[in-house]
MARTOR-242406 format. One line per 8 residues: number of its first residue (from 1); their letters; for each residue z, y, x of N, C-alpha, C, O, CB. Coordinates in pm, whole numbers, plus 50000, padded with zeros to 5 digits. Glycine has a CB too. Layout:
! residues N
NUM	A	Z,Y,X,Z,Y,X,Z,Y,X,Z,Y,X,Z,Y,X  ...
END
This chain:
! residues 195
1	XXXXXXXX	56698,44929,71193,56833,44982,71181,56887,45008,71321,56945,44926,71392,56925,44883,71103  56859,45133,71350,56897,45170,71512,56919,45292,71536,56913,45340,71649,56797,45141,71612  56950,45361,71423,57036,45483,71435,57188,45518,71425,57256,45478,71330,56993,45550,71358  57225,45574,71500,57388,45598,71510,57406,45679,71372,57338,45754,71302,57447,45698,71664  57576,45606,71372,57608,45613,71245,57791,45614,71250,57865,45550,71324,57528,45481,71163  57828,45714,71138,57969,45679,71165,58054,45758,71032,58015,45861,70976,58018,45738,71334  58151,45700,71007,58214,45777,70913,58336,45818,70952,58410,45746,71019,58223,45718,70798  58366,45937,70914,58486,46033,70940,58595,46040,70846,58572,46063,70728,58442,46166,70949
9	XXXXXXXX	58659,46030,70870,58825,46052,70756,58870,46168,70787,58869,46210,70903,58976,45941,70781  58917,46237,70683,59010,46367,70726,59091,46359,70780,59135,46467,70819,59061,46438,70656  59163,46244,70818,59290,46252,70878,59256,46247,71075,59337,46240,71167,59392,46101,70803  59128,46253,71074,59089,46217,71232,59011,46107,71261,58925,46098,71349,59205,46191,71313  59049,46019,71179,59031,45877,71220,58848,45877,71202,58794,45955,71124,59135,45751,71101  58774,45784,71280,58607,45773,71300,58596,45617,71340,58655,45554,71429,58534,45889,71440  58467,45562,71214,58464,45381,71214,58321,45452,71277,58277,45564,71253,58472,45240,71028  58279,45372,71344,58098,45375,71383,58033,45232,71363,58078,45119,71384,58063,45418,71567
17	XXXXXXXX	57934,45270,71324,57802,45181,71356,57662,45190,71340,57599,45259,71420,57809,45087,71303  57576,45104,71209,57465,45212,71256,57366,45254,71125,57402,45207,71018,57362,45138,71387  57287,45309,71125,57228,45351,70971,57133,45312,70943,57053,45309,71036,57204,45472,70936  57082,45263,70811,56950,45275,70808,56880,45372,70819,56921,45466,70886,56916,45240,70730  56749,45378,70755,56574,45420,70774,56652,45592,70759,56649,45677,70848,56410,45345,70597  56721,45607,70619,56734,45749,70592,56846,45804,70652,56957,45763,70617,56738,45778,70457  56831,45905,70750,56950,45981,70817,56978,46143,70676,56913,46230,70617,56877,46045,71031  57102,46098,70688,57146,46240,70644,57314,46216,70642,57382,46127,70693,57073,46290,70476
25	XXXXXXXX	57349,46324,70568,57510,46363,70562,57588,46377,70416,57555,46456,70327,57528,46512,70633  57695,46288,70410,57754,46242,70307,57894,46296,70311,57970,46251,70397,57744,46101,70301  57933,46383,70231,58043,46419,70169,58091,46364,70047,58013,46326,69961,58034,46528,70154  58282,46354,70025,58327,46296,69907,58447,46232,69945,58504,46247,70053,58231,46204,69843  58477,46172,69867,58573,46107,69876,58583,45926,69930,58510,45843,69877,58612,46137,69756  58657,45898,70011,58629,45731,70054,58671,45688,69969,58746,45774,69924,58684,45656,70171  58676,45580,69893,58682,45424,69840,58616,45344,69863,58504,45339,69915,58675,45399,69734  58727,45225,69799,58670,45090,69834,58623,45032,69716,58617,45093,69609,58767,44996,69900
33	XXXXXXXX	58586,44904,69736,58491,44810,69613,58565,44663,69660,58550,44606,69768,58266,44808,69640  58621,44636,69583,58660,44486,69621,58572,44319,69580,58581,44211,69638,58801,44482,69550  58499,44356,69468,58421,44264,69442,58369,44185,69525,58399,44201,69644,58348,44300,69391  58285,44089,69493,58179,43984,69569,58080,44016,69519,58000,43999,69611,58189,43832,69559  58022,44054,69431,57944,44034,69357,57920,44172,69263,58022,44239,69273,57983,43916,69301  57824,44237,69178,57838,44371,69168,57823,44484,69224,57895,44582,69205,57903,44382,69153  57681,44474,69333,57694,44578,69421,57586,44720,69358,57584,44841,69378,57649,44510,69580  57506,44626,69278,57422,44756,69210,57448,44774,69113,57364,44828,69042,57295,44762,69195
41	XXXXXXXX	57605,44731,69047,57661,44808,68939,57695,44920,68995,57664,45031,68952,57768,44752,68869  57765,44898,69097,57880,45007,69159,57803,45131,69201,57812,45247,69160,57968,44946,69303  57711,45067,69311,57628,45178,69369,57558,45273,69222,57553,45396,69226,57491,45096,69481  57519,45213,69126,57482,45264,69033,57554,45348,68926,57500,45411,68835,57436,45186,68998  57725,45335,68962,57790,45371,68820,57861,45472,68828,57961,45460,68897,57875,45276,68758  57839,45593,68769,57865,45731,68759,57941,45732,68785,57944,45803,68885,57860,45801,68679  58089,45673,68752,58228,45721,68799,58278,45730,68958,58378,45779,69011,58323,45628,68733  58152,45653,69015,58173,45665,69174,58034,45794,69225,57962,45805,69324,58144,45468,69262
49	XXXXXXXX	58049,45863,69114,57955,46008,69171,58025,46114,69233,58119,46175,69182,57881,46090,69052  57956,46143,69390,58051,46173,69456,58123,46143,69566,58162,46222,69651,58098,46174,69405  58144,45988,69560,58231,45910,69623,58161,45829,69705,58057,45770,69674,58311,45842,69541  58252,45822,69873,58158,45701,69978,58228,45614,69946,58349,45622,69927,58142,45705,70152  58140,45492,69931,58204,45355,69842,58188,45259,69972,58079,45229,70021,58096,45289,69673  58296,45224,70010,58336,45084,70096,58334,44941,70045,58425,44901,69972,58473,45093,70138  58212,44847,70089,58267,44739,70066,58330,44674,70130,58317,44688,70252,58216,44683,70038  58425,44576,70077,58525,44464,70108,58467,44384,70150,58490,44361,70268,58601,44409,70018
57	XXXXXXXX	58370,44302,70086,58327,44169,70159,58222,44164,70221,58111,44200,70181,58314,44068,70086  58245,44126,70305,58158,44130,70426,57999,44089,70429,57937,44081,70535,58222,44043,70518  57945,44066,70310,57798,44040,70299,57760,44153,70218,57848,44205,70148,57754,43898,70233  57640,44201,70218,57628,44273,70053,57468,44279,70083,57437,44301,70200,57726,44466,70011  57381,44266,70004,57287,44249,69922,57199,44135,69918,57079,44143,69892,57227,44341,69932  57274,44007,69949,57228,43927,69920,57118,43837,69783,57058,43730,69767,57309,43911,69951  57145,43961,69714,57080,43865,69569,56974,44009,69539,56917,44015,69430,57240,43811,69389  56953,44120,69643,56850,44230,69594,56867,44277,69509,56930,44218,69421,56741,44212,69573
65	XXXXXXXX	56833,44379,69494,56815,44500,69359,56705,44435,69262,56593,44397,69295,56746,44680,69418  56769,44432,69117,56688,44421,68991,56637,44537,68894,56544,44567,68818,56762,44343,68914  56764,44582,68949,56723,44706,68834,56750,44704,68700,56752,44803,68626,56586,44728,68821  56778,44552,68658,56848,44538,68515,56962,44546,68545,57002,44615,68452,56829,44419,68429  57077,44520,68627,57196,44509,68610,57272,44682,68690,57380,44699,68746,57235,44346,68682  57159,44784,68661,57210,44929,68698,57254,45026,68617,57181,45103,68556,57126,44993,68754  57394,45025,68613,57442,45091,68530,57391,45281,68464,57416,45333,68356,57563,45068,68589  57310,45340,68595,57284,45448,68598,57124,45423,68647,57084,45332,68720,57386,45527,68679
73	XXXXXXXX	57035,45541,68578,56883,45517,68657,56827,45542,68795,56712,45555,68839,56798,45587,68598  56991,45542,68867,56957,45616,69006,57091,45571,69055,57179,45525,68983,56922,45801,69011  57100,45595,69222,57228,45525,69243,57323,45683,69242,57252,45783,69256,57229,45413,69412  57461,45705,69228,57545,45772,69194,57672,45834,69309,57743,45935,69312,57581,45693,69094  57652,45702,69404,57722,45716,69491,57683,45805,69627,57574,45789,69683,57750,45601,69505  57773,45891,69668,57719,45980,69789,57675,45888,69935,57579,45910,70009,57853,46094,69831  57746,45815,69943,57714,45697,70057,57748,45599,70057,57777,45573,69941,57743,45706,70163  57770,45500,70130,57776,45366,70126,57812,45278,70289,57729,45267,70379,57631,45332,70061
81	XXXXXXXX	57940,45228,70294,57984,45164,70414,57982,44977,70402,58064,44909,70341,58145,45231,70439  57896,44942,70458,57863,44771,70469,57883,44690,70577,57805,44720,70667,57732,44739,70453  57941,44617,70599,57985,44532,70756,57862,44469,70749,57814,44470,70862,58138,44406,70772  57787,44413,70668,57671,44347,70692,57591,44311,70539,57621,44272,70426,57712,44213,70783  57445,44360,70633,57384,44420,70514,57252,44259,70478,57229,44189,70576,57297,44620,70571  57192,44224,70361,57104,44140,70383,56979,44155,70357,56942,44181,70242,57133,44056,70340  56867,44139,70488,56710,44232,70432,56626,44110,70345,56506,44126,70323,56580,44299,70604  56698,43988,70300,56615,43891,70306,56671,43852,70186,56734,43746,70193,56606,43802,70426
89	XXXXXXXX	56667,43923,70045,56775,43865,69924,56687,43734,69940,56586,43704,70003,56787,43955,69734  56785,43662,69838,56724,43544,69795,56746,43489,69654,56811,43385,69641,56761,43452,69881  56683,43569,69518,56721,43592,69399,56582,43580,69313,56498,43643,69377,56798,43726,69393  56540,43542,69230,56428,43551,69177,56401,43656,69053,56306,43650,68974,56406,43428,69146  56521,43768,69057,56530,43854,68957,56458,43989,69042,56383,44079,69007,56694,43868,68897  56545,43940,69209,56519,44075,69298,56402,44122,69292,56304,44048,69286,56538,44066,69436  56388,44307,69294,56221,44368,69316,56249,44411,69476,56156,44399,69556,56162,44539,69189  56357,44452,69514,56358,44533,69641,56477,44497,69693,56590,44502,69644,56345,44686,69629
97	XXXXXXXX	56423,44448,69839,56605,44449,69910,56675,44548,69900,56642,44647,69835,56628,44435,70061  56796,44536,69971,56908,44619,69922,56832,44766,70010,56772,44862,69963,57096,44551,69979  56869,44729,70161,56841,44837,70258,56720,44959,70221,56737,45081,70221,56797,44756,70389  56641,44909,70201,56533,44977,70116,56528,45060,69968,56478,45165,69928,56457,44880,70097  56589,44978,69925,56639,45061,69772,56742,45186,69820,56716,45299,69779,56746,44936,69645  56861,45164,69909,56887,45233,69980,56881,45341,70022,56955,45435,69992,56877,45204,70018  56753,45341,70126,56649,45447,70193,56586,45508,70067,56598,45629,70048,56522,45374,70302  56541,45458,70010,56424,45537,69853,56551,45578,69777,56528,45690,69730,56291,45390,69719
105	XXXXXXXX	56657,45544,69748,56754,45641,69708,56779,45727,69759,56840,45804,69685,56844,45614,69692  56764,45767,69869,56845,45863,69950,56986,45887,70017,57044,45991,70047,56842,45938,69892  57029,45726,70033,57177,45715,70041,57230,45667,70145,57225,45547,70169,57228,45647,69950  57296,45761,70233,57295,45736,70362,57410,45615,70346,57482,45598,70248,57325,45873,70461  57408,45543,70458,57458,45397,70513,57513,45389,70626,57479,45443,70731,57362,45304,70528  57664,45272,70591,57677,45331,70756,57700,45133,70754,57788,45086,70681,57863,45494,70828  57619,45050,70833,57647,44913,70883,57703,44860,70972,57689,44919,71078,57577,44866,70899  57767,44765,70976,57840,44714,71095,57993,44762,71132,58065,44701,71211,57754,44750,71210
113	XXXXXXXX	58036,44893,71054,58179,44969,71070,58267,44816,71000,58236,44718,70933,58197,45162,70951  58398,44879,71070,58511,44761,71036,58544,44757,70921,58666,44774,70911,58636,44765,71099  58488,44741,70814,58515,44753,70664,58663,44728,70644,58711,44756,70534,58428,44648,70576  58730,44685,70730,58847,44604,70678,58944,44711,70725,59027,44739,70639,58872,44438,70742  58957,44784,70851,59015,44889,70895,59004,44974,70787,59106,44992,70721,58967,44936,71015  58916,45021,70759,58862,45136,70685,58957,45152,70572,59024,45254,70557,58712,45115,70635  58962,45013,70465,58995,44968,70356,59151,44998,70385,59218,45069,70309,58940,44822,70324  59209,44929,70516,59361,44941,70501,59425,45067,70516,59540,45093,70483,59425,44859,70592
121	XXXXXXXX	59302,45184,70595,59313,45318,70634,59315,45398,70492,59392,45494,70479,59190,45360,70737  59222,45355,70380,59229,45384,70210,59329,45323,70138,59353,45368,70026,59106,45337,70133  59385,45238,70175,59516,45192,70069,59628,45304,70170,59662,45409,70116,59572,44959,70069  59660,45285,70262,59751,45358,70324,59749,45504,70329,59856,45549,70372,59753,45318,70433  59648,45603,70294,59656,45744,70250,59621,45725,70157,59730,45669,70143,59598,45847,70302  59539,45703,70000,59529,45697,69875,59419,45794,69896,59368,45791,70008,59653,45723,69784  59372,45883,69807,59282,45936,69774,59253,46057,69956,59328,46149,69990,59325,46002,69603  59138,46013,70026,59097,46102,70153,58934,46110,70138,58844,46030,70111,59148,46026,70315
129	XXXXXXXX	58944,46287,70176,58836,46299,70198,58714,46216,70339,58746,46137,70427,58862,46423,70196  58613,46260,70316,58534,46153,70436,58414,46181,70402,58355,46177,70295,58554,45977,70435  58373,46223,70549,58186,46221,70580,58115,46139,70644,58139,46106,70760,58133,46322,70651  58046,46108,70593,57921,45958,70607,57786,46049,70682,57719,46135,70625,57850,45867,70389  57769,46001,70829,57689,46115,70867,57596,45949,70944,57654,45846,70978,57781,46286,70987  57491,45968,70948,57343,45879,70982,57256,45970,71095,57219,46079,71051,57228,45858,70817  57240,45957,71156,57147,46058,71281,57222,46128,71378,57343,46145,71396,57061,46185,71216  57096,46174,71449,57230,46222,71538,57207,46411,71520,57250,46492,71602,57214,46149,71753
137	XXXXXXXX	57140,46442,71409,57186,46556,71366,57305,46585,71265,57390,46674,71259,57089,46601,71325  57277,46479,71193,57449,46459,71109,57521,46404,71162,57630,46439,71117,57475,46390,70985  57539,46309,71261,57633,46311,71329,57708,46403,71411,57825,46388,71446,57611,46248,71373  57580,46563,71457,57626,46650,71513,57745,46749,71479,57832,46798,71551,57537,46693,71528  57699,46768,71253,57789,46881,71263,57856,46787,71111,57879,46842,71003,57710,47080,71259  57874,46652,71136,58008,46575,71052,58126,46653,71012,58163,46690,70900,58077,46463,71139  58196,46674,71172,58320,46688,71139,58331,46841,71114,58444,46872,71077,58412,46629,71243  58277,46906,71121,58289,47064,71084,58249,47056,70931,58340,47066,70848,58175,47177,71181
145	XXXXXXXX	58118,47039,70888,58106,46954,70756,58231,46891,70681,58260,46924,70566,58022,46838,70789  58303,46795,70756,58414,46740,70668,58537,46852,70643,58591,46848,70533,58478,46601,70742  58596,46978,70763,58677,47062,70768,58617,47147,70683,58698,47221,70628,58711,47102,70888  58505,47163,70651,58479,47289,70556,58479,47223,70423,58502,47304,70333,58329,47376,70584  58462,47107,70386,58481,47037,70256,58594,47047,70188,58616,47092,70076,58467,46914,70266  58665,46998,70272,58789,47002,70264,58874,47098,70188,58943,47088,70087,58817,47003,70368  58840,47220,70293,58958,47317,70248,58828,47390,70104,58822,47506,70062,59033,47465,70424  58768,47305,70077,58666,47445,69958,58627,47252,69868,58524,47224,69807,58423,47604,70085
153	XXXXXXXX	58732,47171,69890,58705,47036,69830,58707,47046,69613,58810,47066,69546,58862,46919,69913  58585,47029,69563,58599,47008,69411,58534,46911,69390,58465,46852,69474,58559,47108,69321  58552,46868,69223,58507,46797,69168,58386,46871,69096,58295,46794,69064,58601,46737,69105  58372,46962,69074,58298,47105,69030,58140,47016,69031,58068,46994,69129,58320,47275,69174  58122,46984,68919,57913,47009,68924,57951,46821,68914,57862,46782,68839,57779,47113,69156  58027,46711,68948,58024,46590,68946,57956,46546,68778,57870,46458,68782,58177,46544,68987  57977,46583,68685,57935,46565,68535,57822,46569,68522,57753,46477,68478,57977,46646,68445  57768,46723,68572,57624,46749,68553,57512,46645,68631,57392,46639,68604,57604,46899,68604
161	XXXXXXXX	57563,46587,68705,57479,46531,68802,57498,46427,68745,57410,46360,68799,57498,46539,68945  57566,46334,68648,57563,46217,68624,57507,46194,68452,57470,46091,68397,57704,46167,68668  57518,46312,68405,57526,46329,68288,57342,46339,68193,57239,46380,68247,57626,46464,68292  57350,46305,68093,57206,46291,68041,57206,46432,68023,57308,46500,68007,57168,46192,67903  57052,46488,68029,56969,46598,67987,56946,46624,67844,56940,46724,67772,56850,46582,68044  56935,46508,67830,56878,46544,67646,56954,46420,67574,56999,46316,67621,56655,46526,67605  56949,46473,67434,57061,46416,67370,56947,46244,67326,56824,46251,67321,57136,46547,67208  57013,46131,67305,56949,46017,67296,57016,45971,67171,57114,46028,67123,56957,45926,67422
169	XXXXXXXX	56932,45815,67097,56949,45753,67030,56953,45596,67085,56868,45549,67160,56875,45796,66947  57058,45532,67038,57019,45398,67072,57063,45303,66974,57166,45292,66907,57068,45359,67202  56969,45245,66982,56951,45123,66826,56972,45184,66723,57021,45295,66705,57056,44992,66801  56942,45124,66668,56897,45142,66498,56858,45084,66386,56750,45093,66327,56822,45192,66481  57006,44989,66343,57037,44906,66216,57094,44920,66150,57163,44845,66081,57066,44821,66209  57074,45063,66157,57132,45119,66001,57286,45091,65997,57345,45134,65898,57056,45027,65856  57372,45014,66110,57535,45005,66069,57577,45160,66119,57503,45259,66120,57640,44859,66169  57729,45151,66162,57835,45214,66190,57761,45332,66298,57696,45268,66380,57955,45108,66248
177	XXXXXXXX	57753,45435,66316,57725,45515,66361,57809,45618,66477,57869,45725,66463,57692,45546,66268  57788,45553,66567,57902,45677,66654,57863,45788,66736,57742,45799,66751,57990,45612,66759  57954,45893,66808,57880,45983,66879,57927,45977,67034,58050,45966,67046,57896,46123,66814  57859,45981,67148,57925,45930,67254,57875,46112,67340,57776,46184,67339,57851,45738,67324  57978,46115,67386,57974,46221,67514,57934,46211,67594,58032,46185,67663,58051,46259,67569  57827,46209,67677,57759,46138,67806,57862,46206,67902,57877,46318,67853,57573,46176,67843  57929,46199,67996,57972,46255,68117,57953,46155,68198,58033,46147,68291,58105,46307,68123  57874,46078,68192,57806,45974,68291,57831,45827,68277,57887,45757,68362,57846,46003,68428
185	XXXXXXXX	57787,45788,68166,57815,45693,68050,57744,45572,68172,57670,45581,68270,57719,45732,67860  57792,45497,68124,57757,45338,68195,57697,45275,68133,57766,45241,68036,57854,45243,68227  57564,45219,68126,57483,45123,68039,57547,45028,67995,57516,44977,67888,57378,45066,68095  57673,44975,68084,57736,44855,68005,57796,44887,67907,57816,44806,67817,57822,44778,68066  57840,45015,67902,57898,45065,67769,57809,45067,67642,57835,45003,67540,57942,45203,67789  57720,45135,67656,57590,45127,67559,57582,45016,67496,57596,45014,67374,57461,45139,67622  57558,44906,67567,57514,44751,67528,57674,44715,67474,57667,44621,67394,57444,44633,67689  57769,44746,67487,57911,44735,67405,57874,44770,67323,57851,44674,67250,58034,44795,67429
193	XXX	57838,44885,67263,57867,44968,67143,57766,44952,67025,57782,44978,66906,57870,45114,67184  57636,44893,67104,57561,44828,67028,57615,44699,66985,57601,44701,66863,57447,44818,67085  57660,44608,67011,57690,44477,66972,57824,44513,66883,57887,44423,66826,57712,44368,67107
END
């Protein structure tokens, strides 16, 4: 982890630190995640498709990726901001540390930024755009990247990308029968609707 790294706010404002394995460039919207706990729901759950997701507490992947507790079959989120990341889970469910699942997602990272600045910089403008740039070629053309987002900024194509391909069935005991709309349905929902 020794590539420059930094995220941009539309309003000017730039947190730095540094990226993992995969460099690239992240557009969307900033939010935060307040949890302790729950990090490969989030990273996993469609409604943050789109969106660079900030965590709050200052550890995150301590317990590794399982892969059972992922709401989506892929992670959802455009990037990802961590004050401190852990390569060493210690979980007996975990298949892959966090950082790594990460990189094989394709999801750029930005470590070590002031999560806590960031967070009070997102409660204090409410919904801001923001580019998550890893390398120092995305770091090159970030902020032109973030000015052209901006003014040409949609939600346009967010559904399709989260949304199932083909129509599915799940369980089958013969009760109550419903029909669900995928626009990027959450497995925890599923396992609701079954029970």
């Amino acid at each position: 982890m020794n590539r420059v790294a930094a995220l941009f706010l539309a309003d000017g404002s730039r947190f730095d630190g540094q990226g993992l394995q995969f460099e690239g460039l992240a557009l969307g919207e900033a939010v935060f995640y307040t949890g302790m706990t729950g990090y490969e729901e989030a990273l996993t759950d469609p409604s943050y498709a789109g969106q660079i997701l900030t965590f709050t507490y200052p550890m995150i992947g301590n317990y590794g990726i399982s892969g059972s507790a992922a709401q989506y079959g892929r992670a959802c989120v455009a990037g990802t901001v961590i004050k401190q990341i852990a390569y060493h889970p210690s979980h007996h469910l975990s298949k892959v540390d966090l950082p790594s699942w990460l990189d094989a997602q394709r999801v750029p990272a930005l470590i070590g930024a002031d999560t806590r600045a960031i967070t009070i910089a997102l409660r204090e403008h409410g919904t801001i755009w923001a580019a998550l740039a890893v390398g120092e070629a995305a770091l090159e053309r970030a902020e032109r990247a973030l000015s052209e987002f901006v003014r040409a900024a949609t939600t346009k194509g967010l559904v399709p990308s989260v949304a199932t391909a083909q129509p599915f069935a799940v369980g089958n005991d013969g009760g109550t029968r419903v029909t669900l709309i995928d626009c990027g349905v959450k497995r925890a929902i599923l396992r609701q609707l079954q029970e």
